[in-house]
C-alpha positions as CSV (number, residue, x, y, z in Angstrom):
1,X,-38.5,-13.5,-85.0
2,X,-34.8,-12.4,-84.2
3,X,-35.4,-9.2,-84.1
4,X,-39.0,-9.5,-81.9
5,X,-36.9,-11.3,-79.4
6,X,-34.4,-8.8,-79.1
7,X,-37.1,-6.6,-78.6
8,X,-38.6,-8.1,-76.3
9,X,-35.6,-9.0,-74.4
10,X,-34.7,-4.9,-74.6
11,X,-38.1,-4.4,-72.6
12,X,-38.0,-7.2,-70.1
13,X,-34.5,-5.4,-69.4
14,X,-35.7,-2.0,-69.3
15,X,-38.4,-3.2,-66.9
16,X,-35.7,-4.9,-64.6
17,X,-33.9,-1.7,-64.4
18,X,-36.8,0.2,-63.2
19,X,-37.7,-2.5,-60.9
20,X,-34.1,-2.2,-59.1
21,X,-34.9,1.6,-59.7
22,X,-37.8,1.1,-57.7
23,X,-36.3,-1.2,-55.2
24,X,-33.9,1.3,-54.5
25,X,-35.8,4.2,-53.5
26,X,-38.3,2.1,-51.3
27,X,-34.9,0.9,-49.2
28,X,-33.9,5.0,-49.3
29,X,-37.7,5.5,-48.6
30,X,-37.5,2.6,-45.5
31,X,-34.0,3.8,-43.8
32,X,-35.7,7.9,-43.9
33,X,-38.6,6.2,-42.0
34,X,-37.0,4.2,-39.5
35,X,-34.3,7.5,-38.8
36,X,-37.7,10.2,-38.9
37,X,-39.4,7.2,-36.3
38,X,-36.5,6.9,-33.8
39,X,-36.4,10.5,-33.2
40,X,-39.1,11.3,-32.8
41,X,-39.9,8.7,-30.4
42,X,-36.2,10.4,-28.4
43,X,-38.7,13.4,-28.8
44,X,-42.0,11.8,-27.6
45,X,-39.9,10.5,-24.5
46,X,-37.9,13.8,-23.4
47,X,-40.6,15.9,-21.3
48,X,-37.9,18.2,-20.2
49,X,-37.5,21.7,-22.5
50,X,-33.5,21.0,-22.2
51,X,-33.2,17.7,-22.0
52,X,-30.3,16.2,-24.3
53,X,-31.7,14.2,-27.1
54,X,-28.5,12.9,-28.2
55,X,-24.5,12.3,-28.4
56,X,-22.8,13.7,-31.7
57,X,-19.6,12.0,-33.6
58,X,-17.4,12.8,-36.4
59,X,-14.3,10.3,-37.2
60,X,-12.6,10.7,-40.0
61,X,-12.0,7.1,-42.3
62,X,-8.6,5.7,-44.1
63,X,-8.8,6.8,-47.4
64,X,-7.0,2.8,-47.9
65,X,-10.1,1.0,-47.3
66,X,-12.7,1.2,-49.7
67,X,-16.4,2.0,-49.6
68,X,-17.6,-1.2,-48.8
69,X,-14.8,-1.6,-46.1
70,X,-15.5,1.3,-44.7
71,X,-19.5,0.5,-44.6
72,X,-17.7,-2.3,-42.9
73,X,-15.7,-2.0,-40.4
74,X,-17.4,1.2,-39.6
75,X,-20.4,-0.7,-39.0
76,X,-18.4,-3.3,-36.6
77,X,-17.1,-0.4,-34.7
78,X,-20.7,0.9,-33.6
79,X,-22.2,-2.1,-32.9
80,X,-19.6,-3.4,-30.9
81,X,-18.9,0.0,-28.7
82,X,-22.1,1.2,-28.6
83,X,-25.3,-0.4,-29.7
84,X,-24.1,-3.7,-28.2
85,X,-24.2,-1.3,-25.0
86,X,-27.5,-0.2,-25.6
87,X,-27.8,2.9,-27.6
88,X,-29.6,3.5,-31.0
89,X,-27.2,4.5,-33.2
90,X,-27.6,6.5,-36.5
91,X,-24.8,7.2,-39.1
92,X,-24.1,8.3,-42.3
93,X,-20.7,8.7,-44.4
94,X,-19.8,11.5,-45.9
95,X,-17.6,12.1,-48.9
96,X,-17.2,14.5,-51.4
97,X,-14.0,13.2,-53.2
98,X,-11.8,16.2,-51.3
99,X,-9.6,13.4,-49.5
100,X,-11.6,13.5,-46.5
101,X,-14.1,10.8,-46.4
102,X,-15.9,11.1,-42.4
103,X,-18.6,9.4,-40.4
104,X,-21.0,11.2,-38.6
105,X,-22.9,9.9,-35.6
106,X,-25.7,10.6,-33.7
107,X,-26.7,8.0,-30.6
108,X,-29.0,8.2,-28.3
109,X,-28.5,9.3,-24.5
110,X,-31.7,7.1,-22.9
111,X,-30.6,3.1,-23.6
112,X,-33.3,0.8,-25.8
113,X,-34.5,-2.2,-23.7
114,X,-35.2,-5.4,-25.2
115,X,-38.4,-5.1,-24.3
116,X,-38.3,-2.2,-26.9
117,X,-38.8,0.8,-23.9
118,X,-36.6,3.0,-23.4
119,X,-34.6,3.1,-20.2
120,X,-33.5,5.7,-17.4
121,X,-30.8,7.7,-18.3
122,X,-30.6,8.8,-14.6
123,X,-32.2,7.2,-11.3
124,X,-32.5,9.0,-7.7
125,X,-30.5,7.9,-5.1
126,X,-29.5,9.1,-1.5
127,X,-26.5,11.1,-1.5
128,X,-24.0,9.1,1.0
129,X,-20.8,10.5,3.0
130,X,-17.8,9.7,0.7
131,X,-13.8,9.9,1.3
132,X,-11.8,12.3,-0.3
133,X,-11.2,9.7,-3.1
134,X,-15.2,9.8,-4.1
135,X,-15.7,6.4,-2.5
136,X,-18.1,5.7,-0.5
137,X,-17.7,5.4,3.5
138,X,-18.2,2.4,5.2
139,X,-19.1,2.6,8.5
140,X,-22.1,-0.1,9.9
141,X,-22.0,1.4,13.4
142,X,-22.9,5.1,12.6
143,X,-26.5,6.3,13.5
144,X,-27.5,7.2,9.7
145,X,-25.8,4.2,7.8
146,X,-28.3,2.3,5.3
147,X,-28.4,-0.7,3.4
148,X,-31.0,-1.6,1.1
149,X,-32.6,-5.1,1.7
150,X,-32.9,-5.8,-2.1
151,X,-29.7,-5.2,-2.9
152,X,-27.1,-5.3,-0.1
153,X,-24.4,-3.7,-2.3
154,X,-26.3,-0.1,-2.0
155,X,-25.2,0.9,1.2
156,X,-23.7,3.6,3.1
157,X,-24.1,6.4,5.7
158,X,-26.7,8.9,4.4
159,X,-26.4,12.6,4.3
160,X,-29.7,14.0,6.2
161,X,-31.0,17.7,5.2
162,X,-30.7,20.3,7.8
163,X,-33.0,23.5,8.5
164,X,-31.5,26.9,8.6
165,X,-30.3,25.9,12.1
166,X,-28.3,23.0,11.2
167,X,-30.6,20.4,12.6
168,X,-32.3,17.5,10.9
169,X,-35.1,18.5,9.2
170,X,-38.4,16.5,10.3
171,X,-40.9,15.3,7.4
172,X,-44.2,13.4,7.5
173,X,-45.0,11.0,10.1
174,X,-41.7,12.1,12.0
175,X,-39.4,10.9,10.0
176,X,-35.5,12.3,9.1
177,X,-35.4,13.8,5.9
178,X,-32.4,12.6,3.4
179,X,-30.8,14.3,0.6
180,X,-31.2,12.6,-3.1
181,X,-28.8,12.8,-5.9
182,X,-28.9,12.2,-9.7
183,X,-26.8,9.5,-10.6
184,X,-26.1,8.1,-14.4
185,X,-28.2,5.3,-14.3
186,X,-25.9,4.5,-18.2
187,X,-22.6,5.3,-17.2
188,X,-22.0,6.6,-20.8
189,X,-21.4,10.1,-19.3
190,X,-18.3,9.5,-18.0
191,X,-15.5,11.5,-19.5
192,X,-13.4,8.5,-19.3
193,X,-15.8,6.9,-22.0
194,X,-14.6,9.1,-24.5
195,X,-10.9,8.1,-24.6
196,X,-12.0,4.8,-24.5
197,X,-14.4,5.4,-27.6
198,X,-11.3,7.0,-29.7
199,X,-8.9,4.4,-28.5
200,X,-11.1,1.3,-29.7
201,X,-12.2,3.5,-33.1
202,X,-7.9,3.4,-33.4
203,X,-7.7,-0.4,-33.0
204,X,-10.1,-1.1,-35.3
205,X,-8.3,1.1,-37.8
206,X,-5.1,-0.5,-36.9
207,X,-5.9,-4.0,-37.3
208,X,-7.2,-3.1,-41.0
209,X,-4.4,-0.9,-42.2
210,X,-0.5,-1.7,-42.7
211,X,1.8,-0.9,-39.7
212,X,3.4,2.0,-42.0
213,X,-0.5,3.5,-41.7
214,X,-1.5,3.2,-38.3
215,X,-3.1,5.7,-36.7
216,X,-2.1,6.6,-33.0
217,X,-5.4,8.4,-30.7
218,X,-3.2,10.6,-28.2
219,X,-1.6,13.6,-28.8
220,X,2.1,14.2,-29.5
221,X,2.9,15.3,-26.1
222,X,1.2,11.7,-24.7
223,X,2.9,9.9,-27.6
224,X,6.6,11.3,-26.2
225,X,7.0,13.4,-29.8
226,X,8.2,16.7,-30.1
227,X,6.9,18.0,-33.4
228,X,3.8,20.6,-33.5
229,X,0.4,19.4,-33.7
230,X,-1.1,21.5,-36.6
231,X,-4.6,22.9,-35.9
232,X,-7.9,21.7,-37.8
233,X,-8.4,23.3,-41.0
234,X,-12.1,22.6,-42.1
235,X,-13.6,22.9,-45.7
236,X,-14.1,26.8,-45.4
237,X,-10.4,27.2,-44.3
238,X,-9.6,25.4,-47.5
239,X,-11.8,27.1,-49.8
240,X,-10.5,30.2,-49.1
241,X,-6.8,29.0,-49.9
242,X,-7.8,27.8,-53.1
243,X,-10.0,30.8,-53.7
244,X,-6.5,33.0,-52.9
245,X,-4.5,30.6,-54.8
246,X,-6.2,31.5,-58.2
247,X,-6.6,35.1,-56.8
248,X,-10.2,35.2,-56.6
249,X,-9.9,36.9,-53.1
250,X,-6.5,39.1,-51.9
251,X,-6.3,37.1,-48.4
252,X,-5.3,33.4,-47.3
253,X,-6.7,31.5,-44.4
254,X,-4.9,32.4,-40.9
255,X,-5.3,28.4,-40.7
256,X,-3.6,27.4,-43.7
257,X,-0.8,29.7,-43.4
258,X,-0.8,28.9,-39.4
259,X,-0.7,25.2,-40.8
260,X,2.4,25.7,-43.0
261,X,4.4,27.9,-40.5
262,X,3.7,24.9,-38.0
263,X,5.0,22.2,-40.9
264,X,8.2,24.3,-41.7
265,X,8.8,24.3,-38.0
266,X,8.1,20.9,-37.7
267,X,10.6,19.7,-40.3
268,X,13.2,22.3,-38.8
269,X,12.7,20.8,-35.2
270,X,13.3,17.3,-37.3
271,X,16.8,18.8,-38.7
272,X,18.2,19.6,-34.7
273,X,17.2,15.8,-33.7
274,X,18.7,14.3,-36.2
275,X,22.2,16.7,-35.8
276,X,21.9,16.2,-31.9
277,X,21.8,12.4,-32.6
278,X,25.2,12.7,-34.5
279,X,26.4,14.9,-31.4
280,X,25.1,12.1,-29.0
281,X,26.8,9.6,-31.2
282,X,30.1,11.4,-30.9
283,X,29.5,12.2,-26.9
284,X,29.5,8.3,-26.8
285,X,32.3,7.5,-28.8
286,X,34.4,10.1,-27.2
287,X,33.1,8.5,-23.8
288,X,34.2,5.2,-25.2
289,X,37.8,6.7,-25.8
290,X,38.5,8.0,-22.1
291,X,37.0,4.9,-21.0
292,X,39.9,2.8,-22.6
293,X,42.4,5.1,-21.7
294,X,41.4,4.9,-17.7
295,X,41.4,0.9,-18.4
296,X,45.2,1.2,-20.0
297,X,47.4,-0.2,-17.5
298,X,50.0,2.3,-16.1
299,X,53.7,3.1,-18.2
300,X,55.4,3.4,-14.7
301,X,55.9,1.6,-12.1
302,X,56.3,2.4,-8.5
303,X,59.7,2.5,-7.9
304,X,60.3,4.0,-11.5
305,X,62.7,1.2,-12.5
306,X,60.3,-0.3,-15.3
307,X,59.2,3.6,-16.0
308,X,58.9,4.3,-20.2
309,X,59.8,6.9,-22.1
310,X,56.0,8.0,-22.7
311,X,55.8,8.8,-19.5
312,X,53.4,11.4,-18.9
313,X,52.5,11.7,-22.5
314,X,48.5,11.5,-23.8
315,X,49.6,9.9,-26.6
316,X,46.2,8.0,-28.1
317,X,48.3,4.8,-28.1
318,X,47.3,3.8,-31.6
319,X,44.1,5.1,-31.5
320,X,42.0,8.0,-33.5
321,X,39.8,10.7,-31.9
322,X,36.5,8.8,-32.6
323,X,38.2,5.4,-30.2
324,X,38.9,3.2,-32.8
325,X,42.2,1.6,-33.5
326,X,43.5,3.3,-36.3
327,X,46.2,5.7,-37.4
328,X,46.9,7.1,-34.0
329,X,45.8,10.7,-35.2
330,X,43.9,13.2,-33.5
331,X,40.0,13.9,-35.2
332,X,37.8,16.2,-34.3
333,X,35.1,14.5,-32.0
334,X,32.3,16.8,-33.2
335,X,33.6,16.4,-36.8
336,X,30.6,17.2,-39.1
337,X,28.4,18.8,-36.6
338,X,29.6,22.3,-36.2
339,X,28.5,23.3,-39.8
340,X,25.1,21.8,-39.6
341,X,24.6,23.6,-36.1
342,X,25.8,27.0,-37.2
343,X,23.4,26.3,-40.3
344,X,20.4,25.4,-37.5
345,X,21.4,28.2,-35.6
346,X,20.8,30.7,-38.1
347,X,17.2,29.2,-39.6
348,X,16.1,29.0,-36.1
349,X,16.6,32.8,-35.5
350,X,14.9,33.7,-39.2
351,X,12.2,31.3,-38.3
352,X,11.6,32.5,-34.8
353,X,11.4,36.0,-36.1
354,X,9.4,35.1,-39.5
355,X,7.1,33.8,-36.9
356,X,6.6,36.8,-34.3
357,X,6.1,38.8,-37.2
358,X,3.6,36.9,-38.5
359,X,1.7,36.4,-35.1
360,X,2.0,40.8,-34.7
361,X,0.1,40.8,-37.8
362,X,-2.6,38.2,-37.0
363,X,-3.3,39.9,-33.9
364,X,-3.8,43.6,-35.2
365,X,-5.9,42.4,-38.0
């Protein structure tokens, strides 16, 4: 009887497993369905032959968070900037253990009503007189201004279409004839859209990593840096270095090596800022010292009856060359700084030159 029940209790598990088996594919089998059926619904929709069927993504994820946090937050992120909006959104994450785990996304360009129909992802609209600045003008006297009953906030002073000699064109039943415009009806094609996408896909990084590991959206020159933004490598770029690291093929990638040429200049570039900080530091000290001598009240007086020996001297009056009360003996203000400059000096000429060399031969290749 022991040994039936373990039996049995062997098959009752092996039929679990196959049942979760089974449950698991039919989820697979459900999510394939419902991403086959949205397209080609975007597809059914779309008349036009060009007409965009959709907005692509890639963002890359913190290798700190794990899966699940990243199925996570990942998941906030969309619905909050842009199926809360009114896009269909469909993602995926993508890692192959190389250190680079991504998300891609597709959305779509036509917004999903709650009535489940889709909506306009442009609407037709006179084309109005506007300022230099793009705004519309305002101007309730002119001949050709317009406000719509419905809605009095669509106004302004329409543009008329003109024959070949300049006048008003004349259509049916004798009426003026107005020019139309295509307008985003979404307002998801403004380019302003995408540094607000990027900034919010930061903050939702940030407020889930340490401060050591935040993640900044602008670019170096934005951020006030002066290092060298290094170009993006890909997968091919570094399967070709690896490929000439166990020379399997006699060339590198021009990205890699463009990469590390960029990183040694970096860390150069990060060698001269800290060396001019020690030269600002002197500058200020140095500052500091003919400040205090200019305060030092006069070792003569007027009528030179009080005058002092010293007169005349530039004696430091107890004081070093960095400023500081001390031994009275002259230092070098710059003391320190002229060996790490003549060292800068001569790596920035063999790195400058390292470089045009290496550019001459990118070029004729």
């Amino acid at each position: 009887m022991y040994l039936l029940k373990i039996s049995d209790g062997s098959r009752n598990l092996s039929d679990i497993k196959g049942q979760i088996t089974k449950n698991a594919a039919l989820e697979k089998f459900k999510l394939i369905f419902q991403k086959q059926r949205l397209w080609n619904e975007v597809l059914r929709i779309e008349k036009s032959a060009d007409a965009q069927l959709g907005r692509s993504f890639e963002f890359s994820l913190p290798k700190e968070w794990s899966r699940q946090e990243q199925i996570n937050h990942t998941t906030e992120y969309i619905q909050k900037t842009f199926v809360d909006k009114g896009m269909c959104a469909d993602w995926s994450i993508h890692d192959k253990g190389d250190g680079n785990p991504h998300v891609h996304l597709l959305v779509t360009m036509r917004p999903f009503n709650p009535d489940h129909s889709w909506g306009n992802k442009e609407v037709k609209d006179w084309d109005f007189f506007r300022d230099e600045n793009g705004n519309i003008v305002v101007d309730e006297s002119h001949p050709d201004w317009w406000q719509d009953k419905k809605n009095p906030a669509r106004h302004g002073i329409r543009i008329p279409v003109l024959d070949e000699n300049g006048n008003p064109k004349i259509g049916a039943r004798n009426r003026k004839q107005w020019k139309r415009v295509l307008t985003d009806a979404t307002g998801w094609n403004n380019q302003k859209n995408c540094e607000l996408w990027r900034s919010e896909w930061a903050n939702v990084c940030n407020a889930h990593l340490k401060t050591e590991n935040h993640i900044d959206h602008r670019s170096y020159a934005r951020q006030g840096k002066l290092e060298i933004p290094t170009i993006h490598e890909g997968a091919d770029a570094r399967k070709i270095d690896e490929k000439f690291q166990n020379g399997q093929t006699p060339s590198a990638s021009w990205k890699v090596e463009e990469n590390q040429i960029i990183k040694r200049q970096n860390a150069l570039l990060n060698k001269i800022q800290i060396s001019f900080g020690k030269v600002s530091g002197a500058l200020t000290q140095w500052k500091e010292r003919l400040d205090d001598i200019r305060r030092k009240p006069g070792s003569h007086s007027y009528d030179g009856d009080n005058d002092k020996p010293d007169r005349g001297t530039a004696e430091s009056y107890g004081r070093d060359g960095t400023g500081i009360a001390g031994t009275g003996q002259a230092a070098s203000v710059f003391s320190g700084a002229e060996p790490e400059f003549k060292k800068l000096k001569q790596r920035i000429i063999r790195a400058a030159e390292s470089f045009a060399r290496y550019r001459r031969t990118a070029l004729t290749d």
